[in-house]
Every structure is written in C-alpha cells, then in structure tokens.
C-alpha atoms as a printed R data frame, in Angstrom:
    type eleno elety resid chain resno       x       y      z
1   ATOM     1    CA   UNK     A     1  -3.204  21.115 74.411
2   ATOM     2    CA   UNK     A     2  -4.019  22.466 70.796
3   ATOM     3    CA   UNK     A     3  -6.851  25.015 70.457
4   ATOM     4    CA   UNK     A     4  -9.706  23.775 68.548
5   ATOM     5    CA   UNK     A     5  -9.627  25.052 65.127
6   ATOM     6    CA   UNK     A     6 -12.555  27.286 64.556
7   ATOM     7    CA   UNK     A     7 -12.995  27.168 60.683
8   ATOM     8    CA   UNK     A     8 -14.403  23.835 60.171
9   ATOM     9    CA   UNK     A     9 -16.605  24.872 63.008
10  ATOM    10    CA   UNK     A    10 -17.960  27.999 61.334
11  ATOM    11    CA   UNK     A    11 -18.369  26.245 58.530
12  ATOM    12    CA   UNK     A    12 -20.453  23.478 59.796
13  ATOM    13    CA   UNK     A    13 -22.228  26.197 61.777
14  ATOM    14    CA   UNK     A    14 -23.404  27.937 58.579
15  ATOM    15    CA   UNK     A    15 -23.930  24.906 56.448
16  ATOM    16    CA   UNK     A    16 -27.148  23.778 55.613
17  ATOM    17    CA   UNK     A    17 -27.777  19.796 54.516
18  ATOM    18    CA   UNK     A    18 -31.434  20.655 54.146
19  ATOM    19    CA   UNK     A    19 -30.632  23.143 50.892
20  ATOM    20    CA   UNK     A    20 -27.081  21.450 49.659
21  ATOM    21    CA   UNK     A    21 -25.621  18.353 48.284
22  ATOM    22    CA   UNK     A    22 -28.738  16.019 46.645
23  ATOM    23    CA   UNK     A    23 -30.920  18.625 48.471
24  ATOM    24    CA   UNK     A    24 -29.529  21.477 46.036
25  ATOM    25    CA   UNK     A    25 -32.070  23.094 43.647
26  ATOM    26    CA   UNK     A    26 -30.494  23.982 40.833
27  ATOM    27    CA   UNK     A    27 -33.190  26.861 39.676
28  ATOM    28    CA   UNK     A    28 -32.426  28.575 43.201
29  ATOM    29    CA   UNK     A    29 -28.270  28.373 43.068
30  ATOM    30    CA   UNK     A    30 -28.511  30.039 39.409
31  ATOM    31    CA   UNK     A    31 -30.913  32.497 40.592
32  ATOM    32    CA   UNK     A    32 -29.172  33.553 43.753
33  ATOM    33    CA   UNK     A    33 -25.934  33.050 41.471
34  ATOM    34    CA   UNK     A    34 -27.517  35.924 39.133
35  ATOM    35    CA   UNK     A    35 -28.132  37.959 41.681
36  ATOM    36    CA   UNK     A    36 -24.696  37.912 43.183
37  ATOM    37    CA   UNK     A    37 -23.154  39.006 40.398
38  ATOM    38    CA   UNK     A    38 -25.249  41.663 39.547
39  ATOM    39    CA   UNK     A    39 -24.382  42.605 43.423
40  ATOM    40    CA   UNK     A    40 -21.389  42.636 42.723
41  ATOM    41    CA   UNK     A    41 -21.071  44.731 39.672
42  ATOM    42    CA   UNK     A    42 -23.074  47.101 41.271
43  ATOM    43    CA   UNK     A    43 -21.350  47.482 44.356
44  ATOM    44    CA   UNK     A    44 -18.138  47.607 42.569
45  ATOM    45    CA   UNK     A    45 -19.374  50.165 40.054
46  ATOM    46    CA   UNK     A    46 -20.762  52.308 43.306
47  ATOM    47    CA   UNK     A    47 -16.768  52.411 44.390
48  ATOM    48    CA   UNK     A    48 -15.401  52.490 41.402
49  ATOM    49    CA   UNK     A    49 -17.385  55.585 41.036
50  ATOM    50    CA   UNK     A    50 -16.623  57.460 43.970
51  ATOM    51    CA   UNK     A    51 -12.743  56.310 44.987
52  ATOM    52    CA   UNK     A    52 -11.878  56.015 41.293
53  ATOM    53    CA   UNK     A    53  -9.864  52.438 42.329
54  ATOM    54    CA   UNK     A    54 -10.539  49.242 43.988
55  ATOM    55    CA   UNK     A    55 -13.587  48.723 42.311
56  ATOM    56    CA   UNK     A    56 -12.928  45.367 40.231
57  ATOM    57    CA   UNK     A    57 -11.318  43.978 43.468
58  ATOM    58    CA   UNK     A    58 -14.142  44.684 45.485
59  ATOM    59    CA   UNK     A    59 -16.802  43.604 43.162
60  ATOM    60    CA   UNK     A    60 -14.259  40.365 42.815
61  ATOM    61    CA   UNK     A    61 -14.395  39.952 46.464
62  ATOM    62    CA   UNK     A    62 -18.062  40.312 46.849
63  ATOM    63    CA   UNK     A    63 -18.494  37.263 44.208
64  ATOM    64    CA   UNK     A    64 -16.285  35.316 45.668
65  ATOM    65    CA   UNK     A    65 -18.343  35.561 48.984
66  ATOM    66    CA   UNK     A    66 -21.484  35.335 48.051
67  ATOM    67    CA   UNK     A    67 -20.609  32.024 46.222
68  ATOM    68    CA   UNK     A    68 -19.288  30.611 49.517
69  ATOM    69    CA   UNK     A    69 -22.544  31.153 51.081
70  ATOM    70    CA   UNK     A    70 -24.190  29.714 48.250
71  ATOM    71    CA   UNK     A    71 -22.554  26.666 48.019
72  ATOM    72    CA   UNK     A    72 -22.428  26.507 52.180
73  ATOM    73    CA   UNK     A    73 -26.142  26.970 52.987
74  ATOM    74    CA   UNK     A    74 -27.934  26.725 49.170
75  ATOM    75    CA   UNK     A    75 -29.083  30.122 48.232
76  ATOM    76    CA   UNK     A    76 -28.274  33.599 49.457
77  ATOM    77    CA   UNK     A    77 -31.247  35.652 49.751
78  ATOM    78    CA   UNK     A    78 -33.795  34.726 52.512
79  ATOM    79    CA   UNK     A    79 -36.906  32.844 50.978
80  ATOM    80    CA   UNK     A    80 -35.169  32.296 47.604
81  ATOM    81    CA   UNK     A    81 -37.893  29.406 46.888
82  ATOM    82    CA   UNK     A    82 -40.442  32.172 46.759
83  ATOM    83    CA   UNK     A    83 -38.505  34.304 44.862
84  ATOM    84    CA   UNK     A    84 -37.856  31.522 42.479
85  ATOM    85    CA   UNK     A    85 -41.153  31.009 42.062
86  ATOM    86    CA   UNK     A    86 -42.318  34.611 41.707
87  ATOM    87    CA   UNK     A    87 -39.532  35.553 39.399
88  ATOM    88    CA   UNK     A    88 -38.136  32.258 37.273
89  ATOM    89    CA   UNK     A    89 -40.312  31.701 34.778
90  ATOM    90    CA   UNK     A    90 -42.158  28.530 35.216
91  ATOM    91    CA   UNK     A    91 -40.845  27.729 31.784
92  ATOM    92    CA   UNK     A    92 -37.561  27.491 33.013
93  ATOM    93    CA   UNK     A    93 -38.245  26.238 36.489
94  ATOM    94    CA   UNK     A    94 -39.758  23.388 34.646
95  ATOM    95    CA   UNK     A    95 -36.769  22.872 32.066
96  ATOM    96    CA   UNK     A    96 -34.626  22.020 34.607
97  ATOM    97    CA   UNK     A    97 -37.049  19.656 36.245
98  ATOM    98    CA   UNK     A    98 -37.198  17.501 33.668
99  ATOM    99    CA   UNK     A    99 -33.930  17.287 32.506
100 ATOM   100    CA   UNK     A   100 -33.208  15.978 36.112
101 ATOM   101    CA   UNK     A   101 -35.340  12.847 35.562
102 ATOM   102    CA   UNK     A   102 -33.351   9.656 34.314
103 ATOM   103    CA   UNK     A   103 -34.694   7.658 31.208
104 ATOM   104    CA   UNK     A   104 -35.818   4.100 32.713
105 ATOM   105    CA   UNK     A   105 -33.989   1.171 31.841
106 ATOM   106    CA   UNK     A   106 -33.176   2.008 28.155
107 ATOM   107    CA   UNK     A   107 -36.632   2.517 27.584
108 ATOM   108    CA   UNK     A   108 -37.504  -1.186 28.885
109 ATOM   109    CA   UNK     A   109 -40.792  -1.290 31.139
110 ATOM   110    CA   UNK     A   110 -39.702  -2.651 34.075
111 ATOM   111    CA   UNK     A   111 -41.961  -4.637 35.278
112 ATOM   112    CA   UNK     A   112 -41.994  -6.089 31.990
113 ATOM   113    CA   UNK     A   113 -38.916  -7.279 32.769
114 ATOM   114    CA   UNK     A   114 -40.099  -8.537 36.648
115 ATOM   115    CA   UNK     A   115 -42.976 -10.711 34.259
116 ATOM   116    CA   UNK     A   116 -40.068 -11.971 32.195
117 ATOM   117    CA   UNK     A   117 -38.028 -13.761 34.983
118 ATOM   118    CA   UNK     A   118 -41.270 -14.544 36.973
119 ATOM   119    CA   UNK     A   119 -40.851 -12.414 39.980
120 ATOM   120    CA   UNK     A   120 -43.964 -10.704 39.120
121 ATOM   121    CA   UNK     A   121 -47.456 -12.598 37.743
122 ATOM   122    CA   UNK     A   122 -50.431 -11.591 36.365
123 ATOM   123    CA   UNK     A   123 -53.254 -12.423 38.612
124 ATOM   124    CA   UNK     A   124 -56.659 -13.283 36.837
125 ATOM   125    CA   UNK     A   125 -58.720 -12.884 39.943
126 ATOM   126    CA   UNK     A   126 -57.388  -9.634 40.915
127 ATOM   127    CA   UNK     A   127 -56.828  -8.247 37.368
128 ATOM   128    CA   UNK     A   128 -53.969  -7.027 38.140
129 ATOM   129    CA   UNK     A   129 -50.124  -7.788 38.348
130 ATOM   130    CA   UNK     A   130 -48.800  -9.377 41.702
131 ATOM   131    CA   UNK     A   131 -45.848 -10.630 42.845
132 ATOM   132    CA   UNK     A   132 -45.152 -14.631 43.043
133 ATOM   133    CA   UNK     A   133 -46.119 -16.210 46.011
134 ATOM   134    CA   UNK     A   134 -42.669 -17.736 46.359
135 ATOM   135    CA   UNK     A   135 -40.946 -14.243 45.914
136 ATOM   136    CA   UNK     A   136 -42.743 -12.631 48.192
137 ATOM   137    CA   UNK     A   137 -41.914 -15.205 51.196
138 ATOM   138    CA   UNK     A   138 -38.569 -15.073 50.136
139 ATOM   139    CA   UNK     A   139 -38.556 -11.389 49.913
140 ATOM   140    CA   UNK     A   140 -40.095 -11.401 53.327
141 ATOM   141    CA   UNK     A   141 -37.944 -13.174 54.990
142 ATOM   142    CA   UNK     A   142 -34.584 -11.436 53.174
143 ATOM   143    CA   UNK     A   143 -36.227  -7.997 54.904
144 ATOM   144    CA   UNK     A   144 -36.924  -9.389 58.317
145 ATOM   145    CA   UNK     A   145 -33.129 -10.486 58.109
146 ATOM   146    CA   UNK     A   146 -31.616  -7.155 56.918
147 ATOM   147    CA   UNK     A   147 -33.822  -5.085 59.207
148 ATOM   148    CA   UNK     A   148 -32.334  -6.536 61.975
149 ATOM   149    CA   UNK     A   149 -28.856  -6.397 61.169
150 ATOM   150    CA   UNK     A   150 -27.065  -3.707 59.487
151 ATOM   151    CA   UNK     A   151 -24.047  -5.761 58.529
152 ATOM   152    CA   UNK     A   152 -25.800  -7.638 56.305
153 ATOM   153    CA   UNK     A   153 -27.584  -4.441 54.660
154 ATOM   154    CA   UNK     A   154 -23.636  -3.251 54.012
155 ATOM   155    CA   UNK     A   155 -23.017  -6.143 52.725
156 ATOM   156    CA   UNK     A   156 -25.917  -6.518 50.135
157 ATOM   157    CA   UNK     A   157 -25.490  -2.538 48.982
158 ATOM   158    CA   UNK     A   158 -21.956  -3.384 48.735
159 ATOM   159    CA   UNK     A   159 -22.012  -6.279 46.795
160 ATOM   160    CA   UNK     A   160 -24.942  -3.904 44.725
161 ATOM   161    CA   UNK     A   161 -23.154  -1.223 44.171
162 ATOM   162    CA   UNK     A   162 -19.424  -2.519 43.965
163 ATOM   163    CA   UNK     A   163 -18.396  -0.834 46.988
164 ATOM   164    CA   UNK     A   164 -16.735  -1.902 49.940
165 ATOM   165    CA   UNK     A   165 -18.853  -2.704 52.552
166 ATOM   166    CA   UNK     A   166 -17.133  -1.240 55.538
167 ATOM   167    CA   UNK     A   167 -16.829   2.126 54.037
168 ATOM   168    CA   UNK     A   168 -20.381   2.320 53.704
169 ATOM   169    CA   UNK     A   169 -21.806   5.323 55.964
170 ATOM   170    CA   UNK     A   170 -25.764   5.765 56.174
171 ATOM   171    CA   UNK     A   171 -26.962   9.429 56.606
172 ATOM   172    CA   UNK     A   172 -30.905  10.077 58.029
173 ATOM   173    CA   UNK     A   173 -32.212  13.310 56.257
174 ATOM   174    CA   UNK     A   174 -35.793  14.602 56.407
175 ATOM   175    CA   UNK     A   175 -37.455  12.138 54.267
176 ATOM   176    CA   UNK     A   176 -34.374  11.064 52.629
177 ATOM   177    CA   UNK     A   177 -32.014   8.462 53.706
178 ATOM   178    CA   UNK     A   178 -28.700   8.445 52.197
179 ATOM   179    CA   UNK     A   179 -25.939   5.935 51.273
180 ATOM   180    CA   UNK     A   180 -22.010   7.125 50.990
181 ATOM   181    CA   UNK     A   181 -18.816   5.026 50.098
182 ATOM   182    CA   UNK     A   182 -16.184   6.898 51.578
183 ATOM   183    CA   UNK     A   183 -17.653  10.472 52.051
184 ATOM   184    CA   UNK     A   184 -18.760  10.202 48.504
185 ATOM   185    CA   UNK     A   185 -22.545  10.019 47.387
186 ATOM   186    CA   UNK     A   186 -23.501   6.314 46.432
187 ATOM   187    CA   UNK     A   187 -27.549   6.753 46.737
188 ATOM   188    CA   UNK     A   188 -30.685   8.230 47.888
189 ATOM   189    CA   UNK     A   189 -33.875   6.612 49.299
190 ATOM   190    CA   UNK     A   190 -37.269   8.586 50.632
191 ATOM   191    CA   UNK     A   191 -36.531   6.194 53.366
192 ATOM   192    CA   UNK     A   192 -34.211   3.575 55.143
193 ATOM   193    CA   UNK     A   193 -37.120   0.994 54.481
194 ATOM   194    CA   UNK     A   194 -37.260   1.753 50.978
195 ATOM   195    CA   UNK     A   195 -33.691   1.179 51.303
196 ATOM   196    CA   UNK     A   196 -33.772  -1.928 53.077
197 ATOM   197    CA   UNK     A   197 -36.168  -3.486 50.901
198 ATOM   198    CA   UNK     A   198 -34.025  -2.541 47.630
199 ATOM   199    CA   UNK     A   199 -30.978  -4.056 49.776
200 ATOM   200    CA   UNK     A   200 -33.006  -7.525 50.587
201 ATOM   201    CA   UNK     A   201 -34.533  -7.617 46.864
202 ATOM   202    CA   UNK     A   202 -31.090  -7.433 45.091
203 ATOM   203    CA   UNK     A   203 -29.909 -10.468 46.894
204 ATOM   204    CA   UNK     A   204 -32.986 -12.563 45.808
205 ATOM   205    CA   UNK     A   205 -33.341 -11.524 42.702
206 ATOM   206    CA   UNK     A   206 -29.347 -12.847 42.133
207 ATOM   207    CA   UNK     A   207 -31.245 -16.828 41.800
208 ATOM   208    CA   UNK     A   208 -34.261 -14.647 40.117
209 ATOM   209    CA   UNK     A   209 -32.509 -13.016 37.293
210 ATOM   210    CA   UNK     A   210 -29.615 -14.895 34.958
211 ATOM   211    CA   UNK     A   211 -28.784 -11.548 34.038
212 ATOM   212    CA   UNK     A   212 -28.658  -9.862 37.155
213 ATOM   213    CA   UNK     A   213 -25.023  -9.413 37.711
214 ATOM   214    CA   UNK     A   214 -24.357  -8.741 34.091
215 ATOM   215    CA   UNK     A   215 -26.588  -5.727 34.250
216 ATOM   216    CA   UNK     A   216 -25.662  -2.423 34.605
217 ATOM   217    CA   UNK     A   217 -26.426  -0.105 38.436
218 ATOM   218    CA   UNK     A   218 -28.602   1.909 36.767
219 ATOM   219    CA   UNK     A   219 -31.190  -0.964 35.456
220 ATOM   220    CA   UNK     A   220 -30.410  -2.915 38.632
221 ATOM   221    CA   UNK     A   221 -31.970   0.547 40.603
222 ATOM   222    CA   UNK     A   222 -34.977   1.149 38.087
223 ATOM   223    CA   UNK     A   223 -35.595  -2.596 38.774
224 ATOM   224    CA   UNK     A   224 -35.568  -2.458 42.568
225 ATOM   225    CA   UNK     A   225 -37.730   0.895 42.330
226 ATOM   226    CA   UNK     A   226 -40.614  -1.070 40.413
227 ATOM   227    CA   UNK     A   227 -40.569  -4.026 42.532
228 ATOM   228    CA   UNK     A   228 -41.080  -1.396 45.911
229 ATOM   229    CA   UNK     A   229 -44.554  -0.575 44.289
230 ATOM   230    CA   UNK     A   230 -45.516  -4.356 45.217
231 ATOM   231    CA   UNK     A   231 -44.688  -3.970 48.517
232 ATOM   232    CA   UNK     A   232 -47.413  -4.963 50.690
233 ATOM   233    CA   UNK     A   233 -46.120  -4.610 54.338
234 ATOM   234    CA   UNK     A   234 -43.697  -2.303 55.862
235 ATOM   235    CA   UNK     A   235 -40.467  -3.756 56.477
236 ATOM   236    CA   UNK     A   236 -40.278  -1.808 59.875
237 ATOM   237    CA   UNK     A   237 -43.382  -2.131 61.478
238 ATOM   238    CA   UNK     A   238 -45.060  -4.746 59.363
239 ATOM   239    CA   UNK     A   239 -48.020  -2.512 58.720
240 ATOM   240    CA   UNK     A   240 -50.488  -1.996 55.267
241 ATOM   241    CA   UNK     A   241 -48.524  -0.344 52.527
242 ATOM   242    CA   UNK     A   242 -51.278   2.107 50.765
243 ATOM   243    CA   UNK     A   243 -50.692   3.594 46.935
244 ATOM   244    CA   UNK     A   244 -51.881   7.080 46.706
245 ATOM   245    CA   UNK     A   245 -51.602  10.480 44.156
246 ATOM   246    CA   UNK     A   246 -50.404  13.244 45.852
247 ATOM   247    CA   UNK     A   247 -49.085  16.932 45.483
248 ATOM   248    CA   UNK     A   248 -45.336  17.280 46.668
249 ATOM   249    CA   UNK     A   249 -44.300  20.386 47.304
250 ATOM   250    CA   UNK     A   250 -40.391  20.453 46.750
251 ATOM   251    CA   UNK     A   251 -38.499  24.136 47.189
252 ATOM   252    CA   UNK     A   252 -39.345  25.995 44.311
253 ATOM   253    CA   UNK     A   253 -42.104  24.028 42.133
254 ATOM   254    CA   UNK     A   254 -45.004  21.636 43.009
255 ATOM   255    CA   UNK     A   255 -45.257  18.054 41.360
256 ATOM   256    CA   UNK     A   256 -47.648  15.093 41.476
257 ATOM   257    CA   UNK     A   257 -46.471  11.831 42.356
258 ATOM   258    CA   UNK     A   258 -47.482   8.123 42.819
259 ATOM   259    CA   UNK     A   259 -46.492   6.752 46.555
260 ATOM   260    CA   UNK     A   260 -46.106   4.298 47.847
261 ATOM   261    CA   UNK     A   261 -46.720   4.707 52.066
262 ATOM   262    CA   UNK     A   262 -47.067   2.745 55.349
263 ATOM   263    CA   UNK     A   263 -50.536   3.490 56.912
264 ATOM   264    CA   UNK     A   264 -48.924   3.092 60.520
265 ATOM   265    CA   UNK     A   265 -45.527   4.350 60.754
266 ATOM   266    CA   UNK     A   266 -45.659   6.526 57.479
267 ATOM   267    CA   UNK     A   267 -42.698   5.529 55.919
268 ATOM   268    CA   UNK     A   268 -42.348   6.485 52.163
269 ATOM   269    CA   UNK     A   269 -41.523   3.159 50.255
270 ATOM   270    CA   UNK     A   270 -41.991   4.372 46.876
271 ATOM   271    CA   UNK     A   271 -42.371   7.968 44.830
272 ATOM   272    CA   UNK     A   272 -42.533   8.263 41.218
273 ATOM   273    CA   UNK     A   273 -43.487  11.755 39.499
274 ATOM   274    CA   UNK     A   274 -46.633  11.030 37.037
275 ATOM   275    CA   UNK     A   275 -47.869  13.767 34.366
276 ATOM   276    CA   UNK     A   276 -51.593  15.367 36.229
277 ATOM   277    CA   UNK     A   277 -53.029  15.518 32.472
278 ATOM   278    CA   UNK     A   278 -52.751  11.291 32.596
279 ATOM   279    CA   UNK     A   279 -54.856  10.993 35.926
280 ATOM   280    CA   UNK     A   280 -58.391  10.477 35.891
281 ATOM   281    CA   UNK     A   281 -60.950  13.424 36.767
C-alpha cells in the first residue's frame, strides 16, 4: 500500500476557485504582487543589515512564496478587495476593466445580424423586436431536448466549439458555470441554462444562418449572447424570464449591468455591462 501523497492535497487544501482561474482579478494579483515584493526587499534588506549575508536569498525566497500563494488562493493579504479599492486608484481599477471587455462581432450589431437571417422580427404591435414564431418553437423544443440529456449538450458545444465531445467536463461555480476540453478552459456562462440555451440555439441556427459554420467562435458567441436576451421562459423550470438594471458588485469595483433573470428559480440567462450615464433618470 502506497502512502497518499500529501502535496496535491495541501495544495487543493489552500486553493481557492472562488479568487483564481476566470475568477482572478487582475487589479488584486498586481496589487498583492506589489506588495510582495516590497516584502521582500524589505525583509531581505532587514537581514542583510544585521547578518551582513543571506539577504538576496532570503528576500528571493520570500518572493517566490508569496507568489505561490498568490497564484494558489488569488491574493495574499486578507481583504485585498478592500484594499484594492481603498488604495488602487479608481483610474486604474477601471483601466483594466475595460480592457477586459471584447469588441462585439467586428463592430456588427448583433441582432442586426439575427434581423438579417430572420431569426429575429420586428413586431409592429409590440414596437419592439421579437423573435419568429417558428424560431422560438423550434428553439423550444431544441432546449427541452438538451435539458434533459447531457449527451446531446456535449455534443452541440462540441460540434460549437470544435472540441471533442467526450472530453468535455462541466464545472458548477457560484453563479458561473464552466465548460473545459481536457482540463483546459473552453467557456464561461452565469449559468448552466444560459449555457444550455446557447448549446440548443447553435444547432438551430445551423438551417438559420448560411454562414453559420463559416463564422468565426467569437461571432458565433456574441450571436448566441444576443439571442439569450429574447428568452422568454427558463429552460429549467419553464418560468417568466424578467430584464432588469442592476448594480453588480464584483471583488474590487461595482458595475451596472442589463440581466436577463428567471422570476422563479433565479437563474441568470443573460448579463451585459451598460454605461449608468446612458440609463434614464
């Protein structure tokens, strides 16, 4: 019998999902980044001082472990989202937010593009754009069916995304569900109705869209994303799906967003950040 070995067990003892991996802020790691170095120089300085050696090792060595912990649990110092807020200027804070976001589709409205190849209508009597009646049964239906069988849900991603559907792995986070091919990230969805809904889209829109398998994963996604704010019942529990504006609080900044939200269960369907100077007062 062959003891257990104990590293990978400390390590997954330490590790923390919640503040690592698509969950990393990048504000906090640089922050807590800065402040292990200058804990390290100073610490290294302090023995450098008084043993007159060892110093630059030390101060090294302190670096080195401080960056383990960084990367293993997402920050270093206890309540680094408050200290990133208190001490990162919000200039900065907000530089890297929006250099995070991804430019949509080229520039191309999407639901332009929905209008275009008829999966979305404009509705005179409702003022408003709608999806086509004959979409929306068939989009329906394609849920129902991939809600009830996770085979079928590998098998649409896979065919989506280009990878192979048996090394698919789904991962249930705190208002994230998350897609991997073979330990590696593939995608991220608020939740695993958002992502069944994507999953039973994509295969309808194949006799939708001429272009559809011509066009690139990134406009494929941006596509999907706009058609989930038409969603009008939850795939899991069939209930009213309600837009609303609301203030997300996300580690070390605040944002407003547009979601999209089952009034029974409360899944998230849909979440788009929106600039507060556009809504009305």
């Amino acid at each position: 019998m062959h003891p257990e070995p104990r590293l990978p067990r400390l390590i997954t003892t330490i590790k923390q999902p919640e503040y690592t991996g698509d969950n990393r802020c990048l504000p906090c790691t640089i922050l807590n980044s800065l402040i292990s170095v200058g804990l390290a120089v100073l610490i290294g300085g302090t023995i450098e001082a008084v043993v007159g050696s060892y110093g630059v090792l030390v101060g090294i060595l302190v670096v080195v472990v401080c960056l383990a912990v960084i990367y293993l649990r997402g920050y270093l110092v206890p309540g680094t989202p408050a200290l990133t807020k208190r001490y990162l200027p919000t200039q900065l804070r907000g530089w890297f937010k929006s250099n995070s976001r991804q430019p949509l589709l080229d520039g191309t409205d999407p639901t332009e593009l929905l209008v275009e190849i008829g999966v979305v209508v404009d509705d005179p009597s409702a003022a408003d754009y709608t999806l086509a009646p004959v979409f929306l049964e068939e989009w329906r239906e394609s849920i129902r069916l991939h809600w009830g069988d996770e085979e079928l849900a590998r098998e649409s991603l896979g065919k989506l995304s280009g990878a192979d559907p048996d090394s698919l792995a789904f991962e249930h986070e705190a208002q994230r569900f998350r897609v991997t091919a073979e330990g590696l990230h593939l995608a991220t969805w608020p939740s695993r109705e958002a992502c069944i809904a994507d999953a039973a889209a994509a295969r309808e829109l194949v006799d939708w869209d001429p272009d559809w398998s011509r066009r690139r994963l990134v406009v494929q996604s941006d596509i999907l994303g706009a058609l989930r704010l038409f969603i009008e019942r939850c795939p899991a529990c069939d209930g009213t799906v309600s837009l609303s504006h609301e203030a997300v609080e996300s580690c070390c900044w605040s944002y407003d967003v547009v979601a999209a939200t089952c009034d029974h269960c409360d899944a998230r369907l849909f979440e788009m950040d929106i600039d507060p100077d556009t809504l009305p007062q």
